[in-house]
C-alpha positions in Angstrom: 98.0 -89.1 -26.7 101.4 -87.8 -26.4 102.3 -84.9 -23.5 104.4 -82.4 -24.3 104.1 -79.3 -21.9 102.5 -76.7 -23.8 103.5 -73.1 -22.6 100.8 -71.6 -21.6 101.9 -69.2 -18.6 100.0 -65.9 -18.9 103.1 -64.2 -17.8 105.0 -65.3 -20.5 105.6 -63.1 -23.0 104.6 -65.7 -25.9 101.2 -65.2 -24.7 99.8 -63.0 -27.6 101.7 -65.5 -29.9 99.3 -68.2 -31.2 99.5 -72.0 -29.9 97.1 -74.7 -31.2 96.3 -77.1 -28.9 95.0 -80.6 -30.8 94.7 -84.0 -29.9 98.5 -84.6 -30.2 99.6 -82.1 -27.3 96.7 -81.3 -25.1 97.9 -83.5 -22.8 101.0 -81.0 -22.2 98.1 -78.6 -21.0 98.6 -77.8 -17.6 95.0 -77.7 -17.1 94.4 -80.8 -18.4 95.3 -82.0 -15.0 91.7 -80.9 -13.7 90.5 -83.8 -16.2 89.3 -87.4 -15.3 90.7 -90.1 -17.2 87.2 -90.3 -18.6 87.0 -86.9 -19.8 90.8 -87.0 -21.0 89.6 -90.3 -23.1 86.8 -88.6 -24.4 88.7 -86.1 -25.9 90.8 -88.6 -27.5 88.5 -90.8 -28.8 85.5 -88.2 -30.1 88.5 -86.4 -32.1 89.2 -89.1 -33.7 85.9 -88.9 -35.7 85.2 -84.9 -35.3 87.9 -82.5 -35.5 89.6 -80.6 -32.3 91.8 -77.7 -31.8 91.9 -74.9 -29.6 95.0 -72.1 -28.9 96.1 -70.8 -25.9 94.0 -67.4 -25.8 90.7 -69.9 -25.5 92.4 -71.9 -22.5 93.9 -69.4 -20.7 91.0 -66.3 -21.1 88.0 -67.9 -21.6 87.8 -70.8 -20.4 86.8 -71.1 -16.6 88.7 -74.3 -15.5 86.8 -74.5 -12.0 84.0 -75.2 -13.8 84.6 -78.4 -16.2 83.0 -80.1 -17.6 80.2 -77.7 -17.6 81.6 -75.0 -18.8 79.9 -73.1 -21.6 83.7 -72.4 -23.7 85.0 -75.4 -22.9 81.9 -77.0 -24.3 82.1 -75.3 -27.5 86.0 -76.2 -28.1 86.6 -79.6 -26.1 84.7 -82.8 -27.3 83.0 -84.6 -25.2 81.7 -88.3 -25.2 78.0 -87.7 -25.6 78.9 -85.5 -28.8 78.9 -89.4 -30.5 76.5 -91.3 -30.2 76.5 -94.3 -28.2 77.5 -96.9 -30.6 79.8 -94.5 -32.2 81.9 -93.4 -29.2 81.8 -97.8 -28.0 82.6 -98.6 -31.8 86.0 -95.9 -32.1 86.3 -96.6 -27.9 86.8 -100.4 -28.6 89.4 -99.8 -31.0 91.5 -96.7 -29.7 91.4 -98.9 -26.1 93.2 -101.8 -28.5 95.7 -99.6 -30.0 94.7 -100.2 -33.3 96.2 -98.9 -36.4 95.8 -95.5 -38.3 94.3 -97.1 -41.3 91.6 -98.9 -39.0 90.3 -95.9 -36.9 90.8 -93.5 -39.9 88.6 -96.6 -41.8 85.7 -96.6 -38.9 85.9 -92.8 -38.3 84.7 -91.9 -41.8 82.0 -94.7 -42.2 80.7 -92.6 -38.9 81.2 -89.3 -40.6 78.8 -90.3 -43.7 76.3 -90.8 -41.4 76.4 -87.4 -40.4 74.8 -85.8 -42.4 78.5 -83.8 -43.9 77.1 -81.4 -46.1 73.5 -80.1 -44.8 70.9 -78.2 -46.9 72.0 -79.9 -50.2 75.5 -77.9 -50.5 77.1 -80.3 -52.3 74.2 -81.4 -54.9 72.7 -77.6 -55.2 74.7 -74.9 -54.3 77.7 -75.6 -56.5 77.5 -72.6 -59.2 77.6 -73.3 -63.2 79.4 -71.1 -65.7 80.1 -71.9 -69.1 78.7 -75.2 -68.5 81.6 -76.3 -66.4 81.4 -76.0 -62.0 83.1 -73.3 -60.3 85.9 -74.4 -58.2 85.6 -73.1 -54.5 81.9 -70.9 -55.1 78.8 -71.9 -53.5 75.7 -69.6 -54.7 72.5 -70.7 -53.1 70.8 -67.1 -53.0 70.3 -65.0 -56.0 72.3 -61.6 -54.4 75.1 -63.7 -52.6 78.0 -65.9 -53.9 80.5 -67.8 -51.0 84.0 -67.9 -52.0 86.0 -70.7 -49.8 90.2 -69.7 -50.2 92.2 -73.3 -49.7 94.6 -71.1 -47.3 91.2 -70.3 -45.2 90.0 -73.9 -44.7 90.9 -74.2 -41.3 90.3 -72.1 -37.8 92.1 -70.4 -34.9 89.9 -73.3 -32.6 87.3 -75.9 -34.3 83.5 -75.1 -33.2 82.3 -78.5 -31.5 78.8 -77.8 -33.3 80.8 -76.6 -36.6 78.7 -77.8 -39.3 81.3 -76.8 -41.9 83.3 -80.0 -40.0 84.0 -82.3 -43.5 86.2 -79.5 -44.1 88.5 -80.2 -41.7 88.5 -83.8 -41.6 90.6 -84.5 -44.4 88.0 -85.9 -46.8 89.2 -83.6 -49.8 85.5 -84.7 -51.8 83.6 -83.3 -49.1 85.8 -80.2 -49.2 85.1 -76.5 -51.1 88.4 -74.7 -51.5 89.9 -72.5 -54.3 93.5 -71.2 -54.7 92.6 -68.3 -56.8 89.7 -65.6 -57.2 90.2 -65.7 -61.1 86.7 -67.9 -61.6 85.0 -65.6 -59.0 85.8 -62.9 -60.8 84.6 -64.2 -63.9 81.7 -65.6 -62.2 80.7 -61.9 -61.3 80.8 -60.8 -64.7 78.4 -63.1 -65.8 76.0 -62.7 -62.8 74.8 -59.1 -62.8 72.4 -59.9 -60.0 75.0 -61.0 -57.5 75.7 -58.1 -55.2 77.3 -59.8 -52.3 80.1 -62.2 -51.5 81.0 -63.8 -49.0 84.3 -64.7 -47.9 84.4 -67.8 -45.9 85.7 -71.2 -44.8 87.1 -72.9 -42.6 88.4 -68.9 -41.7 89.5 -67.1 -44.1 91.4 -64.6 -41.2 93.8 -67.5 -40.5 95.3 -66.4 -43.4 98.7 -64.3 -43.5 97.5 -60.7 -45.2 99.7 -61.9 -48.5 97.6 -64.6 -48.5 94.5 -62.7 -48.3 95.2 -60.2 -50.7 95.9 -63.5 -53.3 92.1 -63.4 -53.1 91.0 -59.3 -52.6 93.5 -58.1 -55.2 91.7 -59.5 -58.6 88.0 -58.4 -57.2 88.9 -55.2 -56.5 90.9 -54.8 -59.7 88.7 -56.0 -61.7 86.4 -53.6 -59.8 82.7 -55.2 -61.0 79.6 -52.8 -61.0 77.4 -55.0 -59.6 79.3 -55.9 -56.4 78.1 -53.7 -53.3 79.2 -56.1 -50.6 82.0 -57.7 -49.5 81.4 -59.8 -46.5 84.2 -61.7 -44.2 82.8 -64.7 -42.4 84.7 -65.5 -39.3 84.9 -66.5 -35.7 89.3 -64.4 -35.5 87.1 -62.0 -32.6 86.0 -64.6 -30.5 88.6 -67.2 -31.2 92.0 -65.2 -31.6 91.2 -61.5 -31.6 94.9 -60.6 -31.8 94.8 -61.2 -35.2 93.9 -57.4 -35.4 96.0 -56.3 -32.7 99.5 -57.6 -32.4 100.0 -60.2 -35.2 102.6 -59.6 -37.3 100.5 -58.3 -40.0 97.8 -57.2 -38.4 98.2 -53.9 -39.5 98.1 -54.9 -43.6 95.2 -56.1 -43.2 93.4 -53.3 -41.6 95.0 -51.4 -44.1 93.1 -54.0 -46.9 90.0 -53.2 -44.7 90.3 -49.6 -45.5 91.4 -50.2 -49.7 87.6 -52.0 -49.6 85.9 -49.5 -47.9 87.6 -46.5 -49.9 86.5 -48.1 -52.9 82.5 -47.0 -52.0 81.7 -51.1 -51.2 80.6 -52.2 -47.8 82.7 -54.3 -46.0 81.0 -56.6 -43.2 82.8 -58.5 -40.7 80.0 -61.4 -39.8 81.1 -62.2 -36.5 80.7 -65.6 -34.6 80.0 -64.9 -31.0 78.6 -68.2 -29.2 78.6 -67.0 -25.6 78.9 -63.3 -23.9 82.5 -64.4 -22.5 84.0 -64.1 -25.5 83.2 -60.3 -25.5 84.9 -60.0 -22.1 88.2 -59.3 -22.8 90.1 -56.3 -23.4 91.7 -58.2 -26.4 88.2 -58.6 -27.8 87.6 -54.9 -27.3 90.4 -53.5 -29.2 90.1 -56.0 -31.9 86.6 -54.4 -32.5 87.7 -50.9 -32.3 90.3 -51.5 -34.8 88.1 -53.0 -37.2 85.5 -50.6 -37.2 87.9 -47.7 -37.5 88.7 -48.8 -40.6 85.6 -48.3 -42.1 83.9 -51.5 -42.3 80.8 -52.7 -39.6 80.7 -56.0 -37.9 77.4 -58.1 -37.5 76.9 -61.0 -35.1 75.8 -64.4 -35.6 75.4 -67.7 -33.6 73.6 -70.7 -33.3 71.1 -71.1 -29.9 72.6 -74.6 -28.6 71.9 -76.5 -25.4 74.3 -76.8 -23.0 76.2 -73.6 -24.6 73.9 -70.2 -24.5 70.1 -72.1 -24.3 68.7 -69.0 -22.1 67.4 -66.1 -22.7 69.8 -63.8 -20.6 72.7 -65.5 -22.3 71.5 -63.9 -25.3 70.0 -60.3 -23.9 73.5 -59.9 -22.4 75.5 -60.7 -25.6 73.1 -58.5 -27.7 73.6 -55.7 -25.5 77.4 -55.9 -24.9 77.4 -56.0 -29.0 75.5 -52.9 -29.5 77.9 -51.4 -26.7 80.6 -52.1 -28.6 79.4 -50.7 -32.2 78.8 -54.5 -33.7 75.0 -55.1 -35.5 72.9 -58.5 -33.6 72.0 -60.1 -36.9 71.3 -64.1 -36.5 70.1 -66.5 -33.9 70.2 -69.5 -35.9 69.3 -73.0 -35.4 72.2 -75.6 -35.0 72.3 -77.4 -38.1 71.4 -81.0 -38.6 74.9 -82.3 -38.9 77.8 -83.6 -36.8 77.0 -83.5 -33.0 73.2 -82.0 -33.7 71.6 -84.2 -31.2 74.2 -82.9 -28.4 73.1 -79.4 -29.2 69.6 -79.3 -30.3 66.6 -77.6 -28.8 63.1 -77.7 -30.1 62.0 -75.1 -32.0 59.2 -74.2 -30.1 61.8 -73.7 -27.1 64.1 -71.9 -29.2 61.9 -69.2 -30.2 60.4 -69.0 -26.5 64.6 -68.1 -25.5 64.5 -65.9 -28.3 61.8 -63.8 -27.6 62.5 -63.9 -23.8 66.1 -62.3 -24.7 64.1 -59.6 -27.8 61.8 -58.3 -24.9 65.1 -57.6 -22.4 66.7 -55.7 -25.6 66.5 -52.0 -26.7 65.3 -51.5 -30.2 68.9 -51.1 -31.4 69.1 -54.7 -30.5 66.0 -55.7 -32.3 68.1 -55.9 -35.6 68.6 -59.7 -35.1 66.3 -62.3 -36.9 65.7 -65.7 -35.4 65.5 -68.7 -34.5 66.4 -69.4 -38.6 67.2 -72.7 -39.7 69.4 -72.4 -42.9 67.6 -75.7 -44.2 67.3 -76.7 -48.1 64.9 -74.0 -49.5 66.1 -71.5 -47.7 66.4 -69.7 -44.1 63.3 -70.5 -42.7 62.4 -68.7 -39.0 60.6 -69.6 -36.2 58.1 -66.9 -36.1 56.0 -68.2 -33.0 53.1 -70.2 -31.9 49.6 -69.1 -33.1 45.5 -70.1 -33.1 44.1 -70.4 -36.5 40.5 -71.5 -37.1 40.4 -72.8 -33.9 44.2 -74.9 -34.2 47.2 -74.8 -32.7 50.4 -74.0 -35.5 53.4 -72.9 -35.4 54.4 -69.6 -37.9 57.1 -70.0 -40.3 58.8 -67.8 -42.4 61.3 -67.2 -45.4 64.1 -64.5 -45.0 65.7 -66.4 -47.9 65.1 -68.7 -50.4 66.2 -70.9 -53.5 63.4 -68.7 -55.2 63.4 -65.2 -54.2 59.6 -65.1 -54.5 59.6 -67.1 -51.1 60.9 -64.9 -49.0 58.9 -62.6 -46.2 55.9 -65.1 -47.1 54.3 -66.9 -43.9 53.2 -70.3 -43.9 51.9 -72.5 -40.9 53.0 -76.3 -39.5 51.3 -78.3 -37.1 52.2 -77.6 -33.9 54.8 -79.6 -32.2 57.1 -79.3 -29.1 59.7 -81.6 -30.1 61.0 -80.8 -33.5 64.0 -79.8 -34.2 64.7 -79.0 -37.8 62.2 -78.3 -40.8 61.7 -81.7 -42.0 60.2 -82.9 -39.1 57.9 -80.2 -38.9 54.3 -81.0 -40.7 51.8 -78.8 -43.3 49.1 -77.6 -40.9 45.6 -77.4 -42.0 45.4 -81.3 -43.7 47.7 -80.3 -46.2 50.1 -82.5 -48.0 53.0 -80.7 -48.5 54.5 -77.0 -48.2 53.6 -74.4 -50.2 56.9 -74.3 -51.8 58.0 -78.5 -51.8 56.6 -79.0 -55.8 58.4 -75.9 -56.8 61.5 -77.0 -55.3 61.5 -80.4 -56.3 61.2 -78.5 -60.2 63.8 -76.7 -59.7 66.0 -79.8 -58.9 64.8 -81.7 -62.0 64.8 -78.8 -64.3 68.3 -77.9 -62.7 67.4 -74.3 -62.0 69.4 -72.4 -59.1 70.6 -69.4 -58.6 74.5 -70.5 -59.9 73.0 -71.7 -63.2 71.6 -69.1 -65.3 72.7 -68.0 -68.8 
């Protein structure tokens, strides 16, 4: 790695201006001092496989340095050895150690990388939207109501997620990529899908783009001004990662100001906010941020994954519920960390998931309540945890759709055989001597007949 100082004084008065830190200058950190050897080759060989980058607000404000490795923040934007597996880390280890070329660790990295599991919950083979019988570049439509637009000038962050499961776009591996340069087939798309009343506008991050950028994308949507589009949703982690990006960028302002152009046109705008840890709502830069945004009209909900070593308790949670309802923002997902990348690092069973859940609902006022979990956004659907429970004299574990491929899934129960390990919905089993789920046939029809929500008319 290479070691140029990185300025990262918090008296300077660059410090509201935005510094990535990667794998080719954290080094120059001045913190990285407090790192082992081991910990600083970590970094460099795990980032060779999954992607790194943090900025200076993450190291110098969030981050508490007397406490690393452990550290929840520093967790969740610094990789760390056991985030490979074993004979991952010793396969890329062996080779960084020899000083191998480009081409060989690029070669190795991405043999590991299709082994982990890249695009989750059948993205690339389902979710890819059909008009005129040609794809849709950039659109991923998995639920009747809500269509995901990924801008090319979004598909990156302010600081990568170590559990990111949106990783393959970062990577480099343009196959394994969604991006669009224009709205023009969204647009389209939206014309031909009366039912589609939401979309969502996501990445990468779609608020690392400049406001001109941004606007590439708003300005035909709201031109073309369809009837059937209620919600316009912006998926992003700016608040926790970089909140000046509604405070003192350069162009902050114009986009508050596009804020307000969606919300004077009658349309909700939603900010769905990424919030992994109650630190990040700490700061006063966090604080204004959300002021700002919600001035202008639009509401922010709150999402995260539950993941060990990062916010696995129930106080974790209860605090970072009720700091968001303090601050005007709507609790809306716990989710489950998806099974891709670094899962087995972050994974808790789902039986202990749904115990931290409930721990944190019952600390919570009922203006907390709003949030639904644990969910796992697996294949048919997001399925939640609903809780242990006795039936006919067995022990199963409650399951429910709040969405699905089919529509006619959702709010429906079903039960799986108890079990205190599993981690995801495939390992789960039918309780009751059953076969299968109650929805598996119909799935596996819609595959062969090739119905989804994208491919109608």
């Amino acid at each position: 790695m290479t070691s140029t100082v990185v300025d990262l004084s918090e008296e300077s008065p660059e410090r509201a201006k935005y510094r990535a830190i990667t794998l080719h200058n954290v080094e120059g950190l001045p913190q990285a001092e407090r790192l082992t050897d081991d910990q600083r080759f970590a970094i460099d060989v795990v980032s060779r496989v999954l992607p790194f980058k943090t900025n200076n607000y993450v190291v110098n404000e969030l981050i508490n340095w007397d406490d690393v490795p452990n550290d929840p923040i520093f967790t969740l934007t610094f990789p760390q050895q056991h985030m490979l597996r074993d004979e991952h880390f010793d396969e890329v280890a062996t080779l960084v150690s020899r000083d191998a070329s480009r081409a060989e660790i690029d070669e190795a990295a991405n043999r590991i990388r299709m082994t982990l599991n890249p695009h989750p919950a059948g993205q690339l083979e389902h979710n890819v939207p059909v008009l005129y019988e040609e794809t849709v570049e950039g659109l991923q439509h998995k639920y009747e109501e809500t269509v995901l637009l990924f801008p090319s000038n979004g598909q990156t962050c302010h600081a990568y997620c170590t559990f990111c499961f949106r990783w393959p776009q970062f990577v480099g591996l343009d196959d394994l990529k969604f991006a669009t340069k224009q709205a023009n087939g969204l647009v389209a798309y939206l014309r031909e899908r009366p039912r589609v009343s939401d979309v969502l506008i996501t990445g990468g991050d779609p608020m690392v783009m400049k406001t001109r950028r941004f606007k590439q994308y708003i300005d035909p949507i709201l031109e073309d001004d369809p009837p059937n589009l209620r919600t316009i949703r912006i998926g992003t982690k700016a608040l926790g990662y970089w909140p000046y990006r509604f405070t003192t960028d350069d162009d902050a302002e114009e986009m508050l100001d596009i804020f307000r152009r969606i919300t004077a046109t009658g349309r909700h705008l939603s900010i769905m906010a990424h919030f992994n840890h109650p630190r990040e709502l700490s700061t006063p830069a966090v604080r204004e941020a959300t002021e700002r945004i919600r001035e202008t009209g639009a509401q922010i909900r709150t999402q995260s994954p539950i993941m060990r070593n990062i916010n696995d308790t129930s106080d974790a949670w209860a605090e970072m519920w009720r700091e968001q309802v303090r601050l005007g923002m709507i609790p809306y997902y716990m989710f489950v960390a998806r099974d891709t990348g670094a899962k087995h690092f972050f994974e808790i069973p789902l039986v202990r998931a749904w115990e931290i859940f409930r721990g944190a609902y019952n600390q919570v006022s009922g203006l907390a309540r709003t949030v639904r979990g644990p969910s796992m956004s697996a294949e048919p659907g997001k399925v939640a945890v609903s809780g242990p429970a006795e039936v006919a004299g067995q022990k199963v574990l409650t399951l429910t759709f709040l969405q699905g491929r089919d529509p006619d899934w959702v709010g429906r129960p079903f039960f799986a055989q108890y079990d205190e390990s599993a981690t995801w919905l495939n390992e789960l089993r039918p309780a009751f001597g059953e076969e299968k789920f109650f929805f598996e046939d119909e799935l596996a029809h819609r595959y062969e007949a090739g119905i989804g929500a994208g491919t109608e008319g």
